[in-house]
C-alpha positions as CSV (number, residue, x, y, z in Angstrom):
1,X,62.1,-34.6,-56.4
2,X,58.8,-34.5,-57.5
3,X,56.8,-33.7,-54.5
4,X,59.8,-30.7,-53.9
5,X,58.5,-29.2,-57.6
6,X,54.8,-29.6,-56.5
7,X,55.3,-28.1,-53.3
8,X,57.4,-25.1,-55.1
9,X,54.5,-24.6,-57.5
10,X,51.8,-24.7,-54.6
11,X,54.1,-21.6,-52.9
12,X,54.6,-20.3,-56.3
13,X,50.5,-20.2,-57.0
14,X,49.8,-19.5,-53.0
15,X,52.4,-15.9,-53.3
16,X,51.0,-14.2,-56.8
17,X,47.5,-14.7,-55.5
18,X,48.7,-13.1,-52.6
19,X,49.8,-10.7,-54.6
20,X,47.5,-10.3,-57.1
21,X,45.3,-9.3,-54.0
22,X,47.1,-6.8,-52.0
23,X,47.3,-5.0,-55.6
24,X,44.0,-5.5,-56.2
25,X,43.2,-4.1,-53.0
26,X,45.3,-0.8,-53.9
27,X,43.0,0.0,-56.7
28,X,39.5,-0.2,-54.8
29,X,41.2,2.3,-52.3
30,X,42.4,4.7,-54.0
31,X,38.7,4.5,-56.4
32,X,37.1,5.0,-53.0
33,X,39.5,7.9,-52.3
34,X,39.0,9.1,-55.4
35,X,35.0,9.8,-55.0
36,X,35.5,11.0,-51.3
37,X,37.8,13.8,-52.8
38,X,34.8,14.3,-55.6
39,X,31.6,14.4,-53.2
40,X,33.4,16.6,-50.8
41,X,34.6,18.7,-53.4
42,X,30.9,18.6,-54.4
43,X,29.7,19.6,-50.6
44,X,31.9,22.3,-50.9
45,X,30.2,26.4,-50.0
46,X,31.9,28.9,-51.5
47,X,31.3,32.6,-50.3
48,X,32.1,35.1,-52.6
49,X,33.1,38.5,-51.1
50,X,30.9,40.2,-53.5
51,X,27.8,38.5,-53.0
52,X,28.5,39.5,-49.2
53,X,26.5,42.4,-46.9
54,X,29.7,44.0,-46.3
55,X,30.5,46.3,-43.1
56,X,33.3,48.9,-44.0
57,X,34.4,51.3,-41.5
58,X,37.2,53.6,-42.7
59,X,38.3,55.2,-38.8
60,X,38.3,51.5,-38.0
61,X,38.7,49.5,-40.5
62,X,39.6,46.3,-38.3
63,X,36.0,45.9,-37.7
64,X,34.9,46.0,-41.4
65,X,32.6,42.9,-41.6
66,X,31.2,40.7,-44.6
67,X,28.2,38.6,-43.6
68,X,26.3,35.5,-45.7
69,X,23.6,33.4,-45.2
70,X,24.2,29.9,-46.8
71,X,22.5,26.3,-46.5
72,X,24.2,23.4,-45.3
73,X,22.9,20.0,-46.9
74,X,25.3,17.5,-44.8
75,X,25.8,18.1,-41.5
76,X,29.1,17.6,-39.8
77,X,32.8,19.5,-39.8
78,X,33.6,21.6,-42.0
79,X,37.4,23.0,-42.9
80,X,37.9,26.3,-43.2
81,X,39.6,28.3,-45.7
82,X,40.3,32.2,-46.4
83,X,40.8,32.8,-50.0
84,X,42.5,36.0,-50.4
85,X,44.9,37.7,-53.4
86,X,48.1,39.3,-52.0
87,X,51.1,40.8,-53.7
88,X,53.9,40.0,-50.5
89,X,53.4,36.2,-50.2
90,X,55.7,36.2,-47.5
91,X,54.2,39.1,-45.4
92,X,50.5,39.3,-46.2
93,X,49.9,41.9,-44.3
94,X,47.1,41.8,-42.0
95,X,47.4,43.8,-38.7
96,X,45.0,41.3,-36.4
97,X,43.4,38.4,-36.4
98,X,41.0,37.0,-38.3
99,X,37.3,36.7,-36.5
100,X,35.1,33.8,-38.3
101,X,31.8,33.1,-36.2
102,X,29.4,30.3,-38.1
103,X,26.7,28.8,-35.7
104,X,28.3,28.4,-32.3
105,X,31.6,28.2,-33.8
106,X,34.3,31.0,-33.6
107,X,37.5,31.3,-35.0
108,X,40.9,33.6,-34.6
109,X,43.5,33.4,-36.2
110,X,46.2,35.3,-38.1
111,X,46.1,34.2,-42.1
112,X,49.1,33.0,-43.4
113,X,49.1,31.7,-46.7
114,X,49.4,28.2,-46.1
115,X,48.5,27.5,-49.9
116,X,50.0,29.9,-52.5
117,X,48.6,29.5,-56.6
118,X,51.0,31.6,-58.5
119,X,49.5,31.1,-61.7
120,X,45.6,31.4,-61.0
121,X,43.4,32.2,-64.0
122,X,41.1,34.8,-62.3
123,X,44.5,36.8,-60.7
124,X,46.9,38.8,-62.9
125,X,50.6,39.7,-61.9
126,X,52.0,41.0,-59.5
127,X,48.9,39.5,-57.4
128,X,48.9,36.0,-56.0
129,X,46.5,33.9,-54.7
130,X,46.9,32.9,-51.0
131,X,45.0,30.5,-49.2
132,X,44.9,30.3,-45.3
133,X,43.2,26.9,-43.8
134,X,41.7,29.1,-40.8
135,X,40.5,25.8,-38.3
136,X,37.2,24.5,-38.4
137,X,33.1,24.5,-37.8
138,X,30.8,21.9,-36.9
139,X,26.9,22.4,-37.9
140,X,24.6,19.9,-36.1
141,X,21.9,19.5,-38.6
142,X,21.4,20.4,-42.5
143,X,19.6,24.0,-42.7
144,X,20.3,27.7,-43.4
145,X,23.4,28.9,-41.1
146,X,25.1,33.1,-41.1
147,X,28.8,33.1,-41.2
148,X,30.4,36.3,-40.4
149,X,34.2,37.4,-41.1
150,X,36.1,40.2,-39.1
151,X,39.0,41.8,-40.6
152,X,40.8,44.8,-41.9
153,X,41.0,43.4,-45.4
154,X,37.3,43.1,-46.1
155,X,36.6,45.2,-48.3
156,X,34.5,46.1,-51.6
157,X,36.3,44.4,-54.4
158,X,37.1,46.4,-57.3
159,X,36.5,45.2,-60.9
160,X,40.4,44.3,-61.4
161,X,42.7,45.4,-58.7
162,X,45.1,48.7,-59.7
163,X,48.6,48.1,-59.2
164,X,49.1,51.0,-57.1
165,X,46.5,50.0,-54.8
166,X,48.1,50.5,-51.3
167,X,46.6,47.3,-49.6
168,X,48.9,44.1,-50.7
169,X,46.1,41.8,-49.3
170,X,42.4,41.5,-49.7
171,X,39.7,38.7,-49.0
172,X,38.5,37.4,-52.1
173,X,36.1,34.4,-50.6
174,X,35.5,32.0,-48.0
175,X,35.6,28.2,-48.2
176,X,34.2,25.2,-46.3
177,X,35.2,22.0,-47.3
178,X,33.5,18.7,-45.4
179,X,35.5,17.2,-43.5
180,X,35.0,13.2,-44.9
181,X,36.3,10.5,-41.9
């Protein structure tokens, strides 16, 4: 009877350590995730459309172009997301894709909204904030890089958008995020 207890106890001792550990283990991660999502918030470029060399074209305006010259300090891949402000979140409203050339990188794609902030500070009703993750560039070495965007909705920003402006959509800034393996 007594070496049944003892052996209890030693599988008793043997399965919180265990678990002691595994939880232990849980915490560390998510500290480790936790500065990942800091430092690449922290690598983050944002590109304001007003700080851009804008290109407007009003006979074709789906060649309007806003252009800036940025550094990168880590190299690697880099997300990339449109920031725009809409009124229609369901039907944003551009008529062509999207043209994003940075380095030897080009991307094309139709925005959609994949990430819609309803109640952003800078954006008063009926606008909405409308994020659209566009794909991604890669820049080989830390240095000063141009990215260029293509689109009928660049365009000079006004100091607070009228509510009977005809466009529902327009490009408020451009994001690259790292991408952190």
């Amino acid at each position: 009877m007594g070496k049944m207890v003892r052996r209890k106890g030693i599988y008793l001792i043997f399965f919180v350590t265990l678990l002691v550990s595994c939880n232990n283990s849980n915490v560390q991660k998510n500290t480790r995730d936790a500065s990942d999502e800091s430092s690449k918030k922290n690598n983050s470029v944002f590109l304001k459309i007003e700080d851009a060399a804008l290109v407007q074209d009003d006979v074709h305006p789906d060649s309007n172009t806003a252009e800036w010259s940025f550094k990168v300090n880590q190299p690697g891949r880099y997300e990339v997301w449109l920031s725009s402000i809409t009124r229609d979140t369901m039907n944003m409203g551009f008529d062509s894709v999207v043209t994003i050339t940075a380095g030897d990188s080009r991307i094309q794609k139709m925005p959609v909204g994949d990430n819609i902030v309803a109640d952003a500070s800078d954006i008063k009703a009926p606008w909405f904030k409308a994020e659209s993750e566009m794909g991604s560039v890669f820049f080989s070495k830390p240095g000063e890089y141009s990215i260029q965007i293509i689109s009928e909705k660049v365009k000079t920003p006004p100091a607070e958008l009228p509510l009977d402006n005809k466009d529902k959509t327009v490009i408020k800034s451009l994001i690259l995020k790292p991408v952190v393996y």
